[in-house]
FINUPA-381481 format. One record per residue: x, y, z of N, C-alpha, C, O in turn; residue in three letters; residue number from 0. Coordinates in Angstrom, 2 decimals. Layout:
<sites>
     nc1     nc2     nc3    cac1    cac2    cac3     cc1     cc2     cc3     oc1     oc2     oc3 residu num
       X       Y       Z       X       Y       Z       X       Y       Z       X       Y       Z    ala NUM
...
</sites>
This chain:
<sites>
     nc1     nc2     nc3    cac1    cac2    cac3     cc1     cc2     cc3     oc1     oc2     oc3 residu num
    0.83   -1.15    0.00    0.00    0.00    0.00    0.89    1.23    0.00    1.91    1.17    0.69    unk   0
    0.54    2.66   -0.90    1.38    3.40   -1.02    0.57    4.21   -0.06   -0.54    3.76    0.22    unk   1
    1.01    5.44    0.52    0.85    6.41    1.34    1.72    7.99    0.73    2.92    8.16    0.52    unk   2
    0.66    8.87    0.60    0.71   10.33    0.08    1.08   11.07    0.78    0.65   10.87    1.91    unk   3
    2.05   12.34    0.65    2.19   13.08    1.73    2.38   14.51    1.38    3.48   14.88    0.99    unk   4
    1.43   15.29    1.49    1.50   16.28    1.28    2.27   17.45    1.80    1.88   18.00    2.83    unk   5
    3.42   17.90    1.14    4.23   19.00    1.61    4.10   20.38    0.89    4.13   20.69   -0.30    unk   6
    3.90   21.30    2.35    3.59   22.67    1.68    4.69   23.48    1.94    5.16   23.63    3.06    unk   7
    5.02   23.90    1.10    6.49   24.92    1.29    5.61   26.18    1.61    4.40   26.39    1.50    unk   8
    6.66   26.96    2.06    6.63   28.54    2.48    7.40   29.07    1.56    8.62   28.94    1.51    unk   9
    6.45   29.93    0.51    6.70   30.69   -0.18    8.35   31.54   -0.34    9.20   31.55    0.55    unk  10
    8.45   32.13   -1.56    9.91   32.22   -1.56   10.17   33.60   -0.70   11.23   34.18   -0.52    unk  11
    9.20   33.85   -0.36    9.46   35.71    0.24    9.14   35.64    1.67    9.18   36.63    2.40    unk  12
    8.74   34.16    2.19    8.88   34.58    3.59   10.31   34.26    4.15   11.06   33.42    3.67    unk  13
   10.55   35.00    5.18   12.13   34.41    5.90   11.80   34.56    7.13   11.28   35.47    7.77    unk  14
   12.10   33.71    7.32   11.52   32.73    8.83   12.32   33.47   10.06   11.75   34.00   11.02    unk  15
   14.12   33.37    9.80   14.75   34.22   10.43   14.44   35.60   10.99   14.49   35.85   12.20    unk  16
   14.03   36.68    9.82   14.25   37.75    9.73   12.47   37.70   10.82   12.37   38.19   11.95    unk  17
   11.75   37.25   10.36   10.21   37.28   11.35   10.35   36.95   12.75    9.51   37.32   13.57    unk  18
   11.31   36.33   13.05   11.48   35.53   14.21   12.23   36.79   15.22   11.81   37.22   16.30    unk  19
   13.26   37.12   14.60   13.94   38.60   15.13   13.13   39.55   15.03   13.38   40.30   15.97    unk  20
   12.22   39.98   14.39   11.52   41.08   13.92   10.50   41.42   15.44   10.20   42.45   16.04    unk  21
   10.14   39.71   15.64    9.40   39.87   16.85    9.87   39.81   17.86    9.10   40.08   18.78    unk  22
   11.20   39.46   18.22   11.87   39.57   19.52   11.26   40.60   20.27   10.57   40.23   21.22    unk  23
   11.36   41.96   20.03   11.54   43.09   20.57   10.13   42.75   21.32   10.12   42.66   22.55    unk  24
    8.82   42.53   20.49    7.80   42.32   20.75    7.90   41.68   21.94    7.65   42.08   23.08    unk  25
    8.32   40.56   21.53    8.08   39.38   22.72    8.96   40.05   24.24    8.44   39.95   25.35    unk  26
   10.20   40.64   24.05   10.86   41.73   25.25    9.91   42.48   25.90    9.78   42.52   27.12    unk  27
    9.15   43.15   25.00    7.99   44.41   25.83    6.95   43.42   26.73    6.52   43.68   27.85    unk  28
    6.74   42.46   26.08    5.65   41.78   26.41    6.10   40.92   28.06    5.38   40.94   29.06    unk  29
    7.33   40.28   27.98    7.55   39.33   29.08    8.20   40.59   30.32    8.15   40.24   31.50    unk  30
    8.78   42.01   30.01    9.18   43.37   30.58    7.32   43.87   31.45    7.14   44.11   32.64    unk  31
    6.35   43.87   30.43    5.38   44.28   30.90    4.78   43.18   32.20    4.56   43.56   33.35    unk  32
    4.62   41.96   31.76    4.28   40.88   32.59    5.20   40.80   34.15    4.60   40.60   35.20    unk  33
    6.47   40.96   34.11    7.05   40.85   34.81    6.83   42.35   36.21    6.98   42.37   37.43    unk  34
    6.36   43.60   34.98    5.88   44.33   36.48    4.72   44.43   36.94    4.43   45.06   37.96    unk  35
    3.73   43.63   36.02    2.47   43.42   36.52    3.00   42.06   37.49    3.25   42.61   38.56    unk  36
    3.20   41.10   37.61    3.53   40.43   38.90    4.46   41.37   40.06    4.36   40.99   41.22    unk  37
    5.23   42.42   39.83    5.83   43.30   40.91    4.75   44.01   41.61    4.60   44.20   42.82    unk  38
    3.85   44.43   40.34    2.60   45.71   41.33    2.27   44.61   41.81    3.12   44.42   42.68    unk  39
    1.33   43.44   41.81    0.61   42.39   42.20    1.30   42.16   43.85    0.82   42.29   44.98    unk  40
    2.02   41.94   43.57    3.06   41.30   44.74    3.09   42.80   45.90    2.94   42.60   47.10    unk  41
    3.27   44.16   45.39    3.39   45.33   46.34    2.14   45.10   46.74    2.10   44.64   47.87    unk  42
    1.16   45.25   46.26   -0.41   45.67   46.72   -0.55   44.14   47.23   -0.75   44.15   48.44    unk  43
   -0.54   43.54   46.99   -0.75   42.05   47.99   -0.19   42.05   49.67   -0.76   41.57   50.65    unk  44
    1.16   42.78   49.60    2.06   42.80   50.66    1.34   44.32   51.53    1.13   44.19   52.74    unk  45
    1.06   45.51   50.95    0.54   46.72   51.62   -1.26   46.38   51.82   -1.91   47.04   52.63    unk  46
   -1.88   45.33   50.99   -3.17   44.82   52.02   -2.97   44.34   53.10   -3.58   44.69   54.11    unk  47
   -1.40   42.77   53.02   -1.66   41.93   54.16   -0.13   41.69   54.50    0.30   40.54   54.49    unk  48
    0.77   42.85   54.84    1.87   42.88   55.25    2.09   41.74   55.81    1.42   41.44   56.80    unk  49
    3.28   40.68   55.19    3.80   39.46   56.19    4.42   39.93   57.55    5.59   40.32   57.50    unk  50
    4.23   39.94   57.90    4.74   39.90   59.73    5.74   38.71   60.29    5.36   37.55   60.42    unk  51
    7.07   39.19   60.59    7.56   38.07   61.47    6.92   37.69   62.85    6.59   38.65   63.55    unk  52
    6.75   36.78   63.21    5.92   36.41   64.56    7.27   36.68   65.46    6.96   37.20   66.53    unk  53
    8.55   36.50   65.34    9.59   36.68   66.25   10.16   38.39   66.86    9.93   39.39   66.19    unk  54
   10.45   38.41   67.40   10.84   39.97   67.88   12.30   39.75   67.42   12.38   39.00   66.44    unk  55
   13.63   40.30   67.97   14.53   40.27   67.82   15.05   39.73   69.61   16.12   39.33   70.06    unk  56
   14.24   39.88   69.96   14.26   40.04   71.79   13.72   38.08   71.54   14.48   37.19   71.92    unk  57
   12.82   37.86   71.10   12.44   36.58   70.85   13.42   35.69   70.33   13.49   34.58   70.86    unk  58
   14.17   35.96   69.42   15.57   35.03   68.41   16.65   35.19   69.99   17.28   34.19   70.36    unk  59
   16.74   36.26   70.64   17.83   36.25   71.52   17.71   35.30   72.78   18.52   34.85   73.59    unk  60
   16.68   35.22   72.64   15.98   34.07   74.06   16.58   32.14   73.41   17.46   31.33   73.71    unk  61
   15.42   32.22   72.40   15.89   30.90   71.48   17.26   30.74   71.64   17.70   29.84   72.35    unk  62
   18.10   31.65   70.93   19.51   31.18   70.29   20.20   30.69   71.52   20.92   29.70   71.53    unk  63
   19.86   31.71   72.93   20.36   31.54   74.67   20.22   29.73   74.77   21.12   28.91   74.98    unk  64
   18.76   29.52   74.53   18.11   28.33   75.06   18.89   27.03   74.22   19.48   26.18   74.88    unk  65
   18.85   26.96   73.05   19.75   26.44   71.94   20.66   26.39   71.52   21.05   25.53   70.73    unk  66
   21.52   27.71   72.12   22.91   28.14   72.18   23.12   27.74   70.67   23.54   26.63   70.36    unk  67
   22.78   28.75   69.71   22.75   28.97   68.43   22.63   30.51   67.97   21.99   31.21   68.75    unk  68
   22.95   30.89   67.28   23.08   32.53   66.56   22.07   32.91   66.06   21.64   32.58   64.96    unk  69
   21.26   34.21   67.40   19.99   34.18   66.96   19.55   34.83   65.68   18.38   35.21   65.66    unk  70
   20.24   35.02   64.66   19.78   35.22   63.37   19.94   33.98   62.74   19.98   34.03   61.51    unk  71
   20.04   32.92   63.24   19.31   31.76   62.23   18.34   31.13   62.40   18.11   30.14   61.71    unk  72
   17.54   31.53   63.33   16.23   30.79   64.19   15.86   31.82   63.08   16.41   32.91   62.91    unk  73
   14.22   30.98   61.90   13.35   31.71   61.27   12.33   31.68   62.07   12.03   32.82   62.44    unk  74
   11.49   30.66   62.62   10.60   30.93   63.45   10.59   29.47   64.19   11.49   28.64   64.14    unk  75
    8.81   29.32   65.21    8.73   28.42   66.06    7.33   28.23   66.17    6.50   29.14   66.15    unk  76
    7.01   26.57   66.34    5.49   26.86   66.57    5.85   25.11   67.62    6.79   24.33   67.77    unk  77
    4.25   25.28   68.17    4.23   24.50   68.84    3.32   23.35   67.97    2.62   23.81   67.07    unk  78
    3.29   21.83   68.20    2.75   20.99   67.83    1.90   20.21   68.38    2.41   20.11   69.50    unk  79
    0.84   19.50   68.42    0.11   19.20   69.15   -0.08   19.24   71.13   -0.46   18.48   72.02    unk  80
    0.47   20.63   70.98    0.38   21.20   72.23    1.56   20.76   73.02    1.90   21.37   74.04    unk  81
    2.27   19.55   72.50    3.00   18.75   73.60    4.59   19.53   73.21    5.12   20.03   74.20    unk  82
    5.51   19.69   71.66    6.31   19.57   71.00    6.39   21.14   70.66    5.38   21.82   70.49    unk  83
    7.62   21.62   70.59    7.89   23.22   70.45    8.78   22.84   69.03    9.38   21.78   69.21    unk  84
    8.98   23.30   67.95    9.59   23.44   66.73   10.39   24.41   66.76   10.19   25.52   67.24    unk  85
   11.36   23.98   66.21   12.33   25.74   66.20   12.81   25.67   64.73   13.45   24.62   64.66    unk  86
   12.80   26.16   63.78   12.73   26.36   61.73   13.99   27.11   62.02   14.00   27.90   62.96    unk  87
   14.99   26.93   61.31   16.22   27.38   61.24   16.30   28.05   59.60   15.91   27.34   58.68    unk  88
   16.77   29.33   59.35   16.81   30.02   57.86   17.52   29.24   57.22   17.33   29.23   56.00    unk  89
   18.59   28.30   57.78   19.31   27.65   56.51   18.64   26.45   56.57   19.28   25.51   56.09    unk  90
   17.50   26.16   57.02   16.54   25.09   56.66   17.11   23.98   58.10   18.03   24.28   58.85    unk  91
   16.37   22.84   58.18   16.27   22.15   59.15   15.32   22.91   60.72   15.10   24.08   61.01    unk  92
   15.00   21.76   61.35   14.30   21.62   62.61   14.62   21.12   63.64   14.91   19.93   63.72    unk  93
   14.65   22.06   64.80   15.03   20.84   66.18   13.20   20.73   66.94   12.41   21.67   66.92    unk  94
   12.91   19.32   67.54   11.90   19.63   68.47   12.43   19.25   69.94   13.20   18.37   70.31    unk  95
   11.72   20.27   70.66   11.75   20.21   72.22   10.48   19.97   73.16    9.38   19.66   72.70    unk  96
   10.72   20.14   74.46    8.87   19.36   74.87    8.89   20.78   75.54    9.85   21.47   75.88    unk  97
    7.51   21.03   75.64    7.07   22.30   75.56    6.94   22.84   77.00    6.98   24.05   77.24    unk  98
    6.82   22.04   77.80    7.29   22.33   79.08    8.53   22.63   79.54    8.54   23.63   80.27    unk  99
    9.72   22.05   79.35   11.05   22.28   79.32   11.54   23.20   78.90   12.42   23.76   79.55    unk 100
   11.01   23.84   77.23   10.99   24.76   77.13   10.58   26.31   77.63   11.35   27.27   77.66    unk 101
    9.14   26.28   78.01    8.58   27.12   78.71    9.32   27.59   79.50    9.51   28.81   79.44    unk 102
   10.21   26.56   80.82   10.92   26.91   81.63   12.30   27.76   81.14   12.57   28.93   81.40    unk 103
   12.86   27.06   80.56   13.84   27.79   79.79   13.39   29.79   79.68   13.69   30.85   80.24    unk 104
   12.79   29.44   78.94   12.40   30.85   78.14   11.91   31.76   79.84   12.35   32.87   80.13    unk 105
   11.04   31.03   80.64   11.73   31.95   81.84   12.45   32.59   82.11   12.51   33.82   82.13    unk 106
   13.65   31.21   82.55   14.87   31.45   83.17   15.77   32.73   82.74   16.28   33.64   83.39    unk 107
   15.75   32.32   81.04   16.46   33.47   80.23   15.88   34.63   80.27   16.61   35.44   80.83    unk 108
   14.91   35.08   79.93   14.22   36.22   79.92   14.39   36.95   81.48   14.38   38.18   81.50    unk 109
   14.52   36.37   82.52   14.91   36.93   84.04   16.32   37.36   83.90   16.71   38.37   84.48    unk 110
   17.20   36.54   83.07   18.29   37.23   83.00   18.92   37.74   82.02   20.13   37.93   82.10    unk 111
   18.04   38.14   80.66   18.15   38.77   79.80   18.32   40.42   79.84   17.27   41.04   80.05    unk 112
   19.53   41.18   79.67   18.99   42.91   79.73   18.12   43.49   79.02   17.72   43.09   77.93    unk 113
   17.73   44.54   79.62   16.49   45.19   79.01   17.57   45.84   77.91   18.69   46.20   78.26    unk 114
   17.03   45.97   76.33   17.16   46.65   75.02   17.21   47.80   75.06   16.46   48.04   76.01    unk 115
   17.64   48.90   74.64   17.27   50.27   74.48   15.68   50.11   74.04   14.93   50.40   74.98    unk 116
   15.18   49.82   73.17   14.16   49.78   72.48   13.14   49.20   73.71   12.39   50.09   74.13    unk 117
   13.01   48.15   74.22   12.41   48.14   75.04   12.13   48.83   76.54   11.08   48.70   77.17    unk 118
   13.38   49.63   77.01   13.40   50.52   78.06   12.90   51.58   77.22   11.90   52.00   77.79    unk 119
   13.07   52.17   76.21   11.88   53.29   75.88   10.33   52.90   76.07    9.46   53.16   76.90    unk 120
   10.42   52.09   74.81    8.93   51.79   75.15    8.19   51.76   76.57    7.27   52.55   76.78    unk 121
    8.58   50.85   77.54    8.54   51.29   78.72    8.15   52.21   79.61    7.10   52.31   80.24    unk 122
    9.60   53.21   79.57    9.82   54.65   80.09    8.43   55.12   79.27    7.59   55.49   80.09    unk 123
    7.99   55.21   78.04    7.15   56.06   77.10    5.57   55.28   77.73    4.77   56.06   78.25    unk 124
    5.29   54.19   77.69    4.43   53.89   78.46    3.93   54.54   80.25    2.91   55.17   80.56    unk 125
    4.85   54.16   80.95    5.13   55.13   82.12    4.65   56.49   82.00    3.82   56.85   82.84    unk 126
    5.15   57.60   80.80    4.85   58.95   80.91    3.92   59.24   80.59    3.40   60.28   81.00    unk 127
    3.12   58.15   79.40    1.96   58.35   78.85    0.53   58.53   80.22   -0.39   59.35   80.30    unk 128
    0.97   57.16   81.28   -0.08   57.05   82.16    0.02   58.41   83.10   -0.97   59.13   83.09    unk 129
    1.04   58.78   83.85    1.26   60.15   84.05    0.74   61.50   83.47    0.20   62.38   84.16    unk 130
    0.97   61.57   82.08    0.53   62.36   81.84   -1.39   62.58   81.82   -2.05   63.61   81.89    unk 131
   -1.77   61.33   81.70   -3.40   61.42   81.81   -3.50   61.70   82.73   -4.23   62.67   82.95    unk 132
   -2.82   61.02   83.84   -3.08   61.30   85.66   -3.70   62.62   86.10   -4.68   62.93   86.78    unk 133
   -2.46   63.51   85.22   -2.03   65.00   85.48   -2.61   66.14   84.52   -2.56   67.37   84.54    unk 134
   -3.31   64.95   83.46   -3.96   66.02   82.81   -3.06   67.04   81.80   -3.34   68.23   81.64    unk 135
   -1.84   66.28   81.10   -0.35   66.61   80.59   -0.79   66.50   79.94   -1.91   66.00   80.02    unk 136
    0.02   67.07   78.16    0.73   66.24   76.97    1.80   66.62   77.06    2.19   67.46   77.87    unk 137
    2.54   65.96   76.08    4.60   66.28   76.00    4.42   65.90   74.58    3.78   65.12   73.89    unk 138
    5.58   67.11   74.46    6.17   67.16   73.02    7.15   65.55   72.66    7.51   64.51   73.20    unk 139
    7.21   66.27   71.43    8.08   65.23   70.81    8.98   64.39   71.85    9.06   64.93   72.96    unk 140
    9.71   63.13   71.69   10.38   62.72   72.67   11.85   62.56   72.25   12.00   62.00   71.17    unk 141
   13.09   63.00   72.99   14.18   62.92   72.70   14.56   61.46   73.01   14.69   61.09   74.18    unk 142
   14.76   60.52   71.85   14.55   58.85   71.94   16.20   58.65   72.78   16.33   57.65   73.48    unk 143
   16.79   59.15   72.71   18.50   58.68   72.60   18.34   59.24   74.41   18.33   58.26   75.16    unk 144
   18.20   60.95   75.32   18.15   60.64   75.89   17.23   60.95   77.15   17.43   61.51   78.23    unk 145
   15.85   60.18   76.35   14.63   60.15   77.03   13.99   60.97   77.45   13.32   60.59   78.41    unk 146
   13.86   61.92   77.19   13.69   64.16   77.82   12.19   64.29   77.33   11.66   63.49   76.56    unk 147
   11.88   64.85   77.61   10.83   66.03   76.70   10.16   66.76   77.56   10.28   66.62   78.78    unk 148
    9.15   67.89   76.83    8.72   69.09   77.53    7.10   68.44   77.64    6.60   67.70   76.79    unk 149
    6.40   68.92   78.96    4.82   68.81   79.32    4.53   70.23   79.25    5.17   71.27   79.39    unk 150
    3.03   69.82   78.93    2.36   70.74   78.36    1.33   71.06   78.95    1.22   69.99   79.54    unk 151
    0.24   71.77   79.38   -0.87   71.63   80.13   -1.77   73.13   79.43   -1.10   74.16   79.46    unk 152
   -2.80   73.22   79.01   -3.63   73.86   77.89   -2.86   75.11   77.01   -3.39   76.17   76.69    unk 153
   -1.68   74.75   76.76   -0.43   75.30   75.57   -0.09   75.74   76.38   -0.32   76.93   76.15    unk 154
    0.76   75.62   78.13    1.59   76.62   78.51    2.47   75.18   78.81    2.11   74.02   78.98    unk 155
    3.94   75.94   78.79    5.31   75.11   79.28    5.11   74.75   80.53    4.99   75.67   81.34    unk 156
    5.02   73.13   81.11    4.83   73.12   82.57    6.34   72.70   83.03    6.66   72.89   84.21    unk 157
    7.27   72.12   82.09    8.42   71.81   82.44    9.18   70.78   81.50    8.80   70.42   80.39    unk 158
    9.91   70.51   81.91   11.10   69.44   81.60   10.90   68.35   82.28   10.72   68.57   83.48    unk 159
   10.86   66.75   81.82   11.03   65.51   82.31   12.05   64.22   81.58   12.24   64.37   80.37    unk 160
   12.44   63.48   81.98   13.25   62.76   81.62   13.71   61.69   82.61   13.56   61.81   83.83    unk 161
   14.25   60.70   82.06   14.86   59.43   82.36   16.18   59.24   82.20   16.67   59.02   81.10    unk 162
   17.07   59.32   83.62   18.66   58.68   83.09   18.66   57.67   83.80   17.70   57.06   84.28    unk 163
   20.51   57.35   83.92   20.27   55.76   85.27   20.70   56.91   86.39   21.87   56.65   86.67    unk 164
   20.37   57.80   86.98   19.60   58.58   88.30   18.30   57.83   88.60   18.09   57.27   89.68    unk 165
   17.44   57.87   87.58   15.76   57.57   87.74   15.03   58.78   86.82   15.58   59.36   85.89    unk 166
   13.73   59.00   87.28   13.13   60.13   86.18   13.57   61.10   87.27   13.82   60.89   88.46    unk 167
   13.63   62.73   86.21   13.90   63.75   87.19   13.18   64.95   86.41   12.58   64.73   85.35    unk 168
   13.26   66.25   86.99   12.04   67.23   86.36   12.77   68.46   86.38   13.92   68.19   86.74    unk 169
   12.65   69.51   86.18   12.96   70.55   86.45   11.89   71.77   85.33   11.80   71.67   84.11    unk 170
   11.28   72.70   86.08   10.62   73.74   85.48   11.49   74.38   84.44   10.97   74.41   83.33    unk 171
   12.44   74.80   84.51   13.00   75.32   83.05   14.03   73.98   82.26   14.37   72.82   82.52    unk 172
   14.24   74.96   81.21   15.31   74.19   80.30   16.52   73.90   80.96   17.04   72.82   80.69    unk 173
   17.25   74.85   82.02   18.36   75.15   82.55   18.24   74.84   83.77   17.27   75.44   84.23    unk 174
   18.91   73.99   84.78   18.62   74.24   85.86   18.84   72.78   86.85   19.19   71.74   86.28    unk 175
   18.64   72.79   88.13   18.46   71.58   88.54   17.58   70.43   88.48   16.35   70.55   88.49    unk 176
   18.29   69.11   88.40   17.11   68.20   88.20   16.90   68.07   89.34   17.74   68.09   90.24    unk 177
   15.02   67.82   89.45   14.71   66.95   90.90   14.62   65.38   90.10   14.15   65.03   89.02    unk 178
   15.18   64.81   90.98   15.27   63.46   90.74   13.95   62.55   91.88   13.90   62.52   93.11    unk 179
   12.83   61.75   90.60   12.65   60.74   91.77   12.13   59.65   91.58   12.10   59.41   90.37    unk 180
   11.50   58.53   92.43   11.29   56.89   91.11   10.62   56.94   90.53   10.56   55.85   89.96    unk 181
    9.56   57.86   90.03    8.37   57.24   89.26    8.31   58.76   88.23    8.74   59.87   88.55    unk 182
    7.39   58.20   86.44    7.66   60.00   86.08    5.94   60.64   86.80    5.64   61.84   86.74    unk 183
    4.99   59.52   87.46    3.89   60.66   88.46    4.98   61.15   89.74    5.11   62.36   89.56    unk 184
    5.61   60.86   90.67    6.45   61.45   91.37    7.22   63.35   90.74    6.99   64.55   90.86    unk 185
    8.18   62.38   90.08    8.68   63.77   89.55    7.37   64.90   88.65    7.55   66.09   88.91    unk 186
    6.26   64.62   87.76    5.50   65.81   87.71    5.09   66.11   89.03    5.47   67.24   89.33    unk 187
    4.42   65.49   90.02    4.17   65.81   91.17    5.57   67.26   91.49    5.19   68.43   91.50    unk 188
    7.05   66.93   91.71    7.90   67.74   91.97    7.80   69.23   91.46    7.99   70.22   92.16    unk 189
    7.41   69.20   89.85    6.69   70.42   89.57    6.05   71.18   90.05    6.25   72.35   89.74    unk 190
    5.19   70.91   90.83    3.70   71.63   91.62    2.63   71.27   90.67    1.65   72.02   90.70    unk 191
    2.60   70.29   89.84    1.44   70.37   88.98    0.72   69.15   89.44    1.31   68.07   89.46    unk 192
   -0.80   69.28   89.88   -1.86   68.40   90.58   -2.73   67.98   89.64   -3.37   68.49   88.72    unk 193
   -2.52   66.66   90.25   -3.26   65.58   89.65   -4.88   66.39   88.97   -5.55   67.20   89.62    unk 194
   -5.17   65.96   87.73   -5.94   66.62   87.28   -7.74   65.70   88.13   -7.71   64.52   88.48    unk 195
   -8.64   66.32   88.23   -9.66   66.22   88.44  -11.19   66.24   87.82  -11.73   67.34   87.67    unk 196
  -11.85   65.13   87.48  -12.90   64.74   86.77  -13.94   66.06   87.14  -13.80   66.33   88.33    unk 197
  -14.85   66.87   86.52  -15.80   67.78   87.18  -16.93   67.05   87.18  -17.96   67.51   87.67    unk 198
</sites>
């Protein structure tokens, strides 16, 4: 049995080459365009539902203590059927621990962990915040580095407050002596300025 096979040539004026290059450029704009429509995609995905590390930096320093490992390689940690603590390492791999043992741990360390700059502000800034409602305050801007700022009471200057390792201390002008004392309601108290009152 014979079998037919029909072959169609491409004409003498097309060139396959020269079409093929012709569209490169095309095909460049095209995979250039695609590529920043997955970039916007990816920004606006991330500014709806910002990924969040679950770890602090205060958190990796506890781990790495407990594990005695470099707390920038702990990626994160979860617990497993309540019983088993996971610890995910960035260059990949897992250790598990029992979650009680752990618990204790993360105590122990954290009692003898120092307080952060970052976390003694926050702190200290918590502290002045409740004070200042007490007293019926606001304060300006806060000098982060070393802990200062001015109170305010219906736009007049009530003074100067701040935090060193003295304790908090106050003083009515810019210039002048600090009163030093433990708490920052103590030192506004030192001011003469009274606790504000509900009418």
């Amino acid at each position: 049995m014979t079998y037919s096979t029909y072959i169609q040539q491409a004409p003498s004026s097309f060139k396959l080459n020269q079409t093929l290059i012709a569209d490169a450029p095309r095909r460049d704009e095209q995979a250039l365009a695609q590529a920043e429509l997955y970039s916007h995609l990816e920004s606006q995905a991330e500014a709806v539902a910002p990924t969040q590390d679950p770890l602090t930096a205060r958190d990796r320093r506890i781990i790495g203590e407990i594990i005695e490992v470099e707390p920038e390689s702990v990626r994160t940690i979860w617990i497993e059927g309540g019983i088993t603590v996971w610890v995910q390492f960035v260059e990949g791999g897992r250790l598990p621990f029992d979650r009680n043992w752990f618990a204790t741990r993360v105590a122990e360390v954290k009692a003898t962990l120092p307080e952060t700059p970052l976390e003694r502000n926050e702190r200290l800034s918590d502290e002045l915040e409740e004070a200042c409602t007490a007293f019926g305050l606001y304060h300006g801007e806060i000098d982060w580095l070393s802990f200062s700022t001015k109170l305010y009471r219906d736009g007049h200057l009530v003074g100067f407050v701040g935090c060193n390792q003295q304790g908090w201390y106050a003083r009515p002008r810019q210039y002048g002596v600090n009163r030093v004392a433990g708490s920052a309601k103590d030192v506004i108290a030192l001011l003469g300025v009274r606790t504000a009152v509900a009418a």
